[in-house]
C-alpha positions as CSV (number, residue, x, y, z in Angstrom):
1,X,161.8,115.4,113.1
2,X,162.6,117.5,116.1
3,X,161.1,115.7,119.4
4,X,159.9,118.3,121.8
5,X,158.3,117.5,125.7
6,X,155.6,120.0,126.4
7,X,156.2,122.8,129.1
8,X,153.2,124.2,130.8
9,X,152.9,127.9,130.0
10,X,149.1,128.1,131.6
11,X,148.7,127.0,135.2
12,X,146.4,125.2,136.5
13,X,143.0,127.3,136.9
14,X,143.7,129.6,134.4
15,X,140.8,130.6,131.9
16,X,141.2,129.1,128.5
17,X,142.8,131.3,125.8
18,X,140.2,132.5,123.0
19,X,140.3,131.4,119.8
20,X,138.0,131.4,116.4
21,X,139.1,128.9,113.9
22,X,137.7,127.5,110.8
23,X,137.4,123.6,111.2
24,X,137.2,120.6,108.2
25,X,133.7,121.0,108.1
26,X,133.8,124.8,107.1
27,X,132.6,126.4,110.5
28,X,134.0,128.6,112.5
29,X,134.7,127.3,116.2
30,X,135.4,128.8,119.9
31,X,135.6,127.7,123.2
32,X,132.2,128.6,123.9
33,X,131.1,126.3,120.8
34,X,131.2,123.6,123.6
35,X,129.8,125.6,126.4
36,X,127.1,122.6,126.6
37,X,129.7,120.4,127.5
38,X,131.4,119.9,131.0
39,X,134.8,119.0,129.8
40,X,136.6,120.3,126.8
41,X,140.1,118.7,126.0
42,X,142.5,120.6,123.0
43,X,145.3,119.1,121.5
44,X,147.4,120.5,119.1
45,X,148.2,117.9,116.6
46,X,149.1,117.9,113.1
47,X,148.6,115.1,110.0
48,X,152.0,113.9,109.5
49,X,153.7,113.5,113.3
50,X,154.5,110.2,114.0
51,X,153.6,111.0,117.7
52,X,150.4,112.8,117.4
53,X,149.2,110.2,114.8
54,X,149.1,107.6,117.5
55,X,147.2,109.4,119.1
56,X,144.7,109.4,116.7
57,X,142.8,106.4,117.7
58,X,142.5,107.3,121.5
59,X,141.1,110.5,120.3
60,X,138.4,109.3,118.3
61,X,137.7,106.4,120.9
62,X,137.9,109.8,124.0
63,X,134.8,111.8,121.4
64,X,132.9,108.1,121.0
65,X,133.1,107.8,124.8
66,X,132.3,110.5,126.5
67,X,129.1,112.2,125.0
68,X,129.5,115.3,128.4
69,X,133.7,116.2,126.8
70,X,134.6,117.7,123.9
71,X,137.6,116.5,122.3
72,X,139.1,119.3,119.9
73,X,142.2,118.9,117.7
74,X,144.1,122.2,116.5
75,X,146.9,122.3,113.8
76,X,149.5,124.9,113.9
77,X,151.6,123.5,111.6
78,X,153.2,125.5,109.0
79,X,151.6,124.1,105.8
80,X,153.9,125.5,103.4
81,X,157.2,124.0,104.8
82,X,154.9,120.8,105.7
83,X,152.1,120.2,103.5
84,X,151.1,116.8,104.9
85,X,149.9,119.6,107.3
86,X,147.4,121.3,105.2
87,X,143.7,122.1,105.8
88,X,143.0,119.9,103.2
89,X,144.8,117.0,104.0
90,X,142.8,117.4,107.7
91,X,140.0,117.1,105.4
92,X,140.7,113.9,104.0
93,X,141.8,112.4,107.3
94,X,138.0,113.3,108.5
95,X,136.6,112.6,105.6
96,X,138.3,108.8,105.4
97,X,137.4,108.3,108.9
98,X,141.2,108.7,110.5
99,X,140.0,111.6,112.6
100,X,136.8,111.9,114.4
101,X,137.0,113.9,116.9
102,X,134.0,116.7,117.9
103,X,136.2,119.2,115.7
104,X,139.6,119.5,114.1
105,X,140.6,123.0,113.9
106,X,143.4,125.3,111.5
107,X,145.5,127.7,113.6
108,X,146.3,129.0,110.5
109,X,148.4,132.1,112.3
110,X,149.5,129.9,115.1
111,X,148.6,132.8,117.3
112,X,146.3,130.4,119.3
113,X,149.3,127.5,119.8
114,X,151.3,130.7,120.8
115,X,149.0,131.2,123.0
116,X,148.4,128.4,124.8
117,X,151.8,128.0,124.7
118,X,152.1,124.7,123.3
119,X,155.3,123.1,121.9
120,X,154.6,120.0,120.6
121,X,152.3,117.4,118.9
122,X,150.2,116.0,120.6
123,X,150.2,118.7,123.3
124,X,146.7,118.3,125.6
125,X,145.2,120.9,127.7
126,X,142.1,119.9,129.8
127,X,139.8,122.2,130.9
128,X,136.7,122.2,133.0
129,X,133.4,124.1,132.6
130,X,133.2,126.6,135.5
131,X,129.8,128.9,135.5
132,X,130.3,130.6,131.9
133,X,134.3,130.0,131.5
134,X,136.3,127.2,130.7
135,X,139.6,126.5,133.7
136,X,142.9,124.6,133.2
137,X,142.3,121.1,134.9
138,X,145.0,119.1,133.5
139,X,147.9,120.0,131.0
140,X,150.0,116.9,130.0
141,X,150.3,113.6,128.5
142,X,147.2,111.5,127.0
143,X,149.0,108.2,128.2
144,X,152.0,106.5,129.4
145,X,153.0,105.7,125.7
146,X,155.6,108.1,125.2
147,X,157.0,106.7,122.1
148,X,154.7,106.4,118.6
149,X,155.6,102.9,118.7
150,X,154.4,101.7,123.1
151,X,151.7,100.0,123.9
152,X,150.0,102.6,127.3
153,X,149.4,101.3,130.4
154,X,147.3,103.9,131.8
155,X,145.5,106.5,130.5
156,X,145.8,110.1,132.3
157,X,143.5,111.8,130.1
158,X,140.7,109.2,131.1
159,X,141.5,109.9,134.5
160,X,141.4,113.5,134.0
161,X,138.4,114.1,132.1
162,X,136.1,111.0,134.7
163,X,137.7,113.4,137.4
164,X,136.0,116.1,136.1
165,X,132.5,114.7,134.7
166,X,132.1,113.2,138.2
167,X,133.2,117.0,139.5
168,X,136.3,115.6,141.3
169,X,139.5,117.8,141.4
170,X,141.9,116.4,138.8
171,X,144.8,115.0,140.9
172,X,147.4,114.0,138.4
173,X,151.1,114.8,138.2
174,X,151.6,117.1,135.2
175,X,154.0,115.1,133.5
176,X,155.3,116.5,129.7
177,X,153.2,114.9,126.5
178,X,156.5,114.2,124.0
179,X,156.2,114.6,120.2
180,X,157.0,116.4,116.9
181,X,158.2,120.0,118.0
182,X,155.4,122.6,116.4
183,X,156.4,123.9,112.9
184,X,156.6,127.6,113.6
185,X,156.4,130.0,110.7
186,X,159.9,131.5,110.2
187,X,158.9,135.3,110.3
């Protein structure tokens, strides 16, 4: 496991990258799949992370809560180095309840991590709904927990995303999310 700290490659008010990827449930997904939502929060995870999977739980508690943010999960992992990483293993993890976020995505190219320019798992980007486009808010940790293992103490994603439903600016230090490095494809 190589333990990686997220460096922004998008800056704040950028327009989110495009993507179209196939989620567990079969559908095909893009940012506009949420354009009825005022917040939309990726992360690129993975199954097997220690990192990412405690994250898990504040995921699916960040979708229960907040009915006006979608919370998106995409994997980029290579699945054939990792297969813990596979589209269906996400399945089961929805299926058994693990995961229930508004969508869990495969970035089955990893053109969309490359993208975005994300590094590790978990690695969040926030965005806010602006007329028909979705802008960069927030790009950073979920919490103060920056080991699998801590207990947070505060929650900057929460403060992020209630900044933005409540159409504040979102005035948080960017500081690095820490986790698994992304398993990039060896071309």
């Amino acid at each position: 496991m190589v333990e990686m700290e997220s460096d922004a490659e998008l800056a704040a008010d950028d327009v989110a990258p495009a993507f179209e990827l196939e989620g567990v449930d079969g559908e095909t997904y893009t940012p506009e799949s949420f354009a009825d939502r005022d917040a939309l929060l990726v992360v690129f995870t993975c199954n097997h992370c220690p990192y990412a999977r405690a994250k898990f739980d504040l995921m699916n508690e960040l979708a229960d809560e907040y009915d006006d943010a979608a919370i998106v999960g995409i994997n980029p992992n290579d699945a054939e180095e990792y297969p813990d990483d596979s589209y269906d293993r996400m399945v089961e993890l929805v299926d058994d309840g693990e995961i229930d976020w508004d969508a869990y995505l495969r970035d089955e190219s990893q053109d969309v991590a490359a993208r975005y320019g994300a590094v590790c798992t978990p690695d969040p980007f926030l965005f806010a709904r602006d007329g028909d486009e979705w802008r960069l808010v927030y790009q950073g940790r979920l919490d103060d927990a920056l080991d699998p293992d801590d207990e947070p103490t505060r929650f900057q994603v929460r403060e992020a995303i209630d900044a933005v439903l409540a159409g504040e600016e979102v005035e948080l230090e960017w500081q690095p999310s820490r986790g698994c490095s992304i398993k990039w494809r060896e071309e």
